[in-house]
N, C-alpha and C positions, 0 to 999 in steps of 0.2 A: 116917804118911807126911807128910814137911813141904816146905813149897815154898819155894825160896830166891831172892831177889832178882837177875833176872840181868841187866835192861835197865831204864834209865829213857831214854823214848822223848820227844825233844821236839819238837815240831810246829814248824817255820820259816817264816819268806814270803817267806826270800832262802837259799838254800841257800851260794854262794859268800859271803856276809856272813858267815852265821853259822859256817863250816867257820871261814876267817880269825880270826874272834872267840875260839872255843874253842880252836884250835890256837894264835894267837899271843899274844892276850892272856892268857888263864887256862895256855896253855902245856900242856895236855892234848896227849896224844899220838895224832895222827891211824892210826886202822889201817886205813879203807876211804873212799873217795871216789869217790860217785855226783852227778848231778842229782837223785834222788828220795830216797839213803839214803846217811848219813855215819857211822862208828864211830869212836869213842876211846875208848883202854885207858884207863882210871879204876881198876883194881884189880879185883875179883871182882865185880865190876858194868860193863857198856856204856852208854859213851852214847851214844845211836842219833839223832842229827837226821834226820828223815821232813820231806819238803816239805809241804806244808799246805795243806786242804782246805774244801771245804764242812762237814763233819764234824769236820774239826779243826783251829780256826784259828789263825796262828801263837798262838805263847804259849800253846802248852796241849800238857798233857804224857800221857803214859799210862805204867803200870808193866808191866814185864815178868816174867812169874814163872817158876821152871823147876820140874820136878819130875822123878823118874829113871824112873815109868812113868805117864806120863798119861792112860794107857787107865784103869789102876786107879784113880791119883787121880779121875779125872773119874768112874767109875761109884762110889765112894766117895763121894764129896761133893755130886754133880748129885743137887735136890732137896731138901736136907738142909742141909749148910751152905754151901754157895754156889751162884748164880745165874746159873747158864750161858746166854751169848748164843747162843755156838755150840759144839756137839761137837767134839772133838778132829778135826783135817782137814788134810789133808797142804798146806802152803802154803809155797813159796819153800825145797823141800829140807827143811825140818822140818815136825815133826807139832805145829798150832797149837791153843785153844782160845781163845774170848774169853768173859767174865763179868765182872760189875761188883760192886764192894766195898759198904761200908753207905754209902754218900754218893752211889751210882748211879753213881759214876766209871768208864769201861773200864778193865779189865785185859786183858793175856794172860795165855798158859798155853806152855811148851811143853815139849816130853818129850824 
């Protein structure tokens, strides 16, 4: 069972800055526009701009992973080869997971 790259999520301190930035400079094609969450089509990968937090200050990014059963994935792998923050958990209409890589970085999960 393999997990395939589905989001690179980047942390902003100006959401209307950076929306501009990517869609007219880099020319990235804008698909959703929030205050707290932005997407653009990049190909079989999203890039998700998330406003920015105490937890994650602009300039910093997190990956996003997908899998087609994350129940399985996760009782697969929790404990064994990767390090679950959080179980699989129904968040924002999808079923989520978070865990960190070998550098302690956050990742998602989701199914």
């Amino acid at each position: 069972m393999n997990a395939s790259l589905r989001y690179a999520i980047k942390y902003v301190g100006n959401m209307n800055d950076a929306v501009r930035f990517h869609r007219d400079a880099l020319g990235l094609r804008l698909r959703f526009e929030s205050p707290h969450w932005s997407e653009f089509d990049t190909g079989s990968t999203t890039l998700a701009l998330h406003l920015a937090d105490a937890d994650h200050p602009p300039g910093s990014c997190e990956l996003g992973f997908g899998v087609e059963d994350i129940e399985a994935f996760h009782a697969q792998k929790a404990g064994k080869d990767i390090v679950f923050l959080s179980p699989p958990t129904p968040l924002h209409g999808q079923t989520l997971a978070k865990f960190t890589d070998t550098d302690g970085a956050p990742c998602s999960l989701s199914g």
